[in-house]
N, C-alpha and C positions, 0 to 999 in steps of 0.2 A: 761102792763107795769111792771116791776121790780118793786121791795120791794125798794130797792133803791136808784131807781130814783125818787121813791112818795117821798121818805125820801129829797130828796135831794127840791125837788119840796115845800115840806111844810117847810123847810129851810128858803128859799128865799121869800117865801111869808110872813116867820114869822118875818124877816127882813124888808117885806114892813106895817109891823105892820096889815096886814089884817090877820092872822091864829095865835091861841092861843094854839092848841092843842098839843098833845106829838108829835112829830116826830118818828113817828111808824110805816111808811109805807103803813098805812092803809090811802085808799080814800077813804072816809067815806064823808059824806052829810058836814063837815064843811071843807072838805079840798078840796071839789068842788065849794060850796059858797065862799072861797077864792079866788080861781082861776078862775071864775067867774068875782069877784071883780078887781081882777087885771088885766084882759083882758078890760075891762070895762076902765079903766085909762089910758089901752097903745093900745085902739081901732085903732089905727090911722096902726097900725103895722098887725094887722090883715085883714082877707077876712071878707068883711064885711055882710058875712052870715055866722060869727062864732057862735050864737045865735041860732041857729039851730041844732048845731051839739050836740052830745053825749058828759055827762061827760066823758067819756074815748078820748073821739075825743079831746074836747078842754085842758084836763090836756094834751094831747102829743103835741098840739099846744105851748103851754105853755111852756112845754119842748124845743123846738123847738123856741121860743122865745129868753129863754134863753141862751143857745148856743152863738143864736147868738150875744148878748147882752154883753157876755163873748167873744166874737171875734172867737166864734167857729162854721163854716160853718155849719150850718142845713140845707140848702137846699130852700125850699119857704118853709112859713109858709104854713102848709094846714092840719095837725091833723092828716097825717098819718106816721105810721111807718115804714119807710122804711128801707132800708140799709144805705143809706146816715144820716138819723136822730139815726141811731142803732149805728154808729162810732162817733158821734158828740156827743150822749151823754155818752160813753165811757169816751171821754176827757174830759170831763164838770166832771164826776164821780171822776179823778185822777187830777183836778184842784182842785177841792173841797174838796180833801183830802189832795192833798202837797202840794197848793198854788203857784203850778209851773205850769205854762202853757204847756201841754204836744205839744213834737214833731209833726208836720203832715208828711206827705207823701214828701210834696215837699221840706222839710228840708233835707231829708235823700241825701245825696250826695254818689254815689259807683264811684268804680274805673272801668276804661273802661282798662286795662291791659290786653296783649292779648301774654306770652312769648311765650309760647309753639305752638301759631297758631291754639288754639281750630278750629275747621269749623261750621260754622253756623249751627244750627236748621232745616236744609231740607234734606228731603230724601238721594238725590242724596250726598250730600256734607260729612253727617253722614257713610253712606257705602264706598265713595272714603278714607275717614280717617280711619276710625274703624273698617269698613268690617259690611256684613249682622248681621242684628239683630240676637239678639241669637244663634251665630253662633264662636264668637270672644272666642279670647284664657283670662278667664279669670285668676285671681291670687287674693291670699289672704293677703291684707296688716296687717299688727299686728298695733292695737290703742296702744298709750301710756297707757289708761286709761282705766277702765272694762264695756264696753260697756250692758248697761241694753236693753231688748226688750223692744218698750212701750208697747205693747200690753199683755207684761205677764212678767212682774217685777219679776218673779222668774228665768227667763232663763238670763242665762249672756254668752255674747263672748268677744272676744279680737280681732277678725279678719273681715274686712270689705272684703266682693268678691266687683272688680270691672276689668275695664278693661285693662288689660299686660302694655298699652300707658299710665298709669295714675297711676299705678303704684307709680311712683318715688314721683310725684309732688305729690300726696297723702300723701307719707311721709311726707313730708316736710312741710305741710299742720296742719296735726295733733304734730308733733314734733315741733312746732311752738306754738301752741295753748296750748299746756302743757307748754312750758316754760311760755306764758303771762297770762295763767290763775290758771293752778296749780291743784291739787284735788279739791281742795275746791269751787274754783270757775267753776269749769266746774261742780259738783256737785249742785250747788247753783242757773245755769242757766239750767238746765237739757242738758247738753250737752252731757250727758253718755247716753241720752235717744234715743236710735237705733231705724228707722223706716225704717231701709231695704238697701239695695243698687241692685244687679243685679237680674232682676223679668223679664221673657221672656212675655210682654204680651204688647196688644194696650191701647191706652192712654185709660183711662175712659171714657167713652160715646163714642168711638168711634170704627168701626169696622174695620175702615179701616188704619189709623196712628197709628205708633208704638210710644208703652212710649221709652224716653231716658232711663229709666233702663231696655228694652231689649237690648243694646249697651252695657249695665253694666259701662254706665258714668253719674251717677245720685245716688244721696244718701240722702235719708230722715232723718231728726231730729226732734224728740219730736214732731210728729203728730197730739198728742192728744192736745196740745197747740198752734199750729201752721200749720191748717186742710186748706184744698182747698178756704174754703171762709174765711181765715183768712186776717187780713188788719193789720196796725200798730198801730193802736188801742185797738187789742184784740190780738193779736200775740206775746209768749214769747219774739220769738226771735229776736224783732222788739224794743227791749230793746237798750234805747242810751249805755248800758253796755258792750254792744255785740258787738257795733262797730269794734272794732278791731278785733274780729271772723270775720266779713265779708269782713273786708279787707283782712287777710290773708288769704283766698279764692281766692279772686278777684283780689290778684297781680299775683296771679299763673293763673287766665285766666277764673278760675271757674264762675259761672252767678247764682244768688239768686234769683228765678221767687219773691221772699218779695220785694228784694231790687230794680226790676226792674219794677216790674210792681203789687207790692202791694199787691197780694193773694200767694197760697199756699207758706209761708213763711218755711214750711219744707224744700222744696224741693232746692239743687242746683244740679246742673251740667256741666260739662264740654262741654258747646253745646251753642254758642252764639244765644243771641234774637236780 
């Protein structure tokens, strides 16, 4: 468990009047007999062979509790740590700190705008539009703004490669995004934060399917904050700030794999799901 979430854990219990000690993230022998205690009062909510488990089992239980006690989906109670109890206590984290119930998933509303006729996500449909992978006539759009690598904050460009069709709507895209957000705010969201566009290669783990940036209609941002298993819990870009970045994407047809289906929140493209 995280520093804290013990913190946030001996919080709660110090509010149930069972923990005296500093809130220091340490689970130490009194912040287990707390937790203990207070499993003990709200038995009725637990597997009634929590008594058995490990202090690290029952404080993630606990954890887990809480959540959902907060109206924030943990999952079943059961001590362990999964992904689903690893994005519930996220939110519990940013409740606890700005007393605003964070966004879920199912809040997020995108636009299904489709002008330019993107072609779905399959082989056949991606080649009758855009032609064979790594093979298409690419071009270099110029960004408003000074585009940083994430990968090596010392290299900077101005010009996104992507595909001749995408071109235009790309402008329009980032010439958009400069007027509603400005230096400052594109700076402030890491929007300057470049993770790539046209990469001749098959999706990750796979040998056989090609990635959408072999088509050179795919563009990563801020990777390093917004990776493959990112969700909207841990995801910059999953920020209610952002909103209006993702619409202006998504009038022009573009598809947010965050916005649609919750993980690699870097990644959009011109390729409907």
């Amino acid at each position: 468990m995280k520093t804290s979430e013990v913190k946030i854990i001996q919080k709660h219990l110090a509010s149930e009047n069972l923990y005296s000690g500093g809130i220091d993230g340490d689970r130490g022998p009194k912040t287990n007999k707390a937790i203990e205690s207070s499993i003990t009062e709200h038995s009725s909510d637990f597997p009634t062979d929590w008594k058995s488990w490990s202090n690290k089992r029952q404080a993630i239980a606990y954890l887990q509790w809480l959540c959902n006690q907060k109206g924030i989906d943990a999952g079943v109670i059961d001590g362990r740590y999964g992904p689903q109890t690893k994005s519930a206590s996220a939110q519990l984290k940013q409740l606890d700190s700005t007393g605003v119930m964070p966004r879920g998933f199912p809040d997020i509303v995108t636009l299904d705008d489709n002008p330019l006729n993107f072609p779905k996500e399959s082989f056949s449909s991606l080649n009758a539009y855009y032609g064979q992978p790594c093979t298409a006539t690419m071009v270099r759009v110029v960004c408003p703004w000074t585009l940083r690598l994430d990968w090596d904050l010392s290299k900077r460009t101005t010009k996104i490669t992507i595909h001749e069709k995408l071109a235009d709507s790309l402008e329009r895209v980032l010439k958009k995004v400069y007027e509603v957000y400005g230096l400052e705010g594109i700076k402030k969201h890491g929007l300057d934060r470049y993770g790539g566009s046209y990469n001749c290669r098959k999706k990750r783990g796979s040998r056989n399917s090609w990635s959408t940036h072999a088509w050179g209609i795919a563009i990563d941002w801020y990777p390093s904050k917004n990776g493959l298993r990112s969700n909207e819990s841990n995801a910059s870009l999953a920020d209610p700030e952002l909103d209006a970045w993702w619409d202006i994407w998504e009038k022009e047809g573009w598809v947010s794999l965050g916005r649609k289906e919750n993980r690699d929140w870097m990644h959009i493209q011109a390729a409907r799901r």
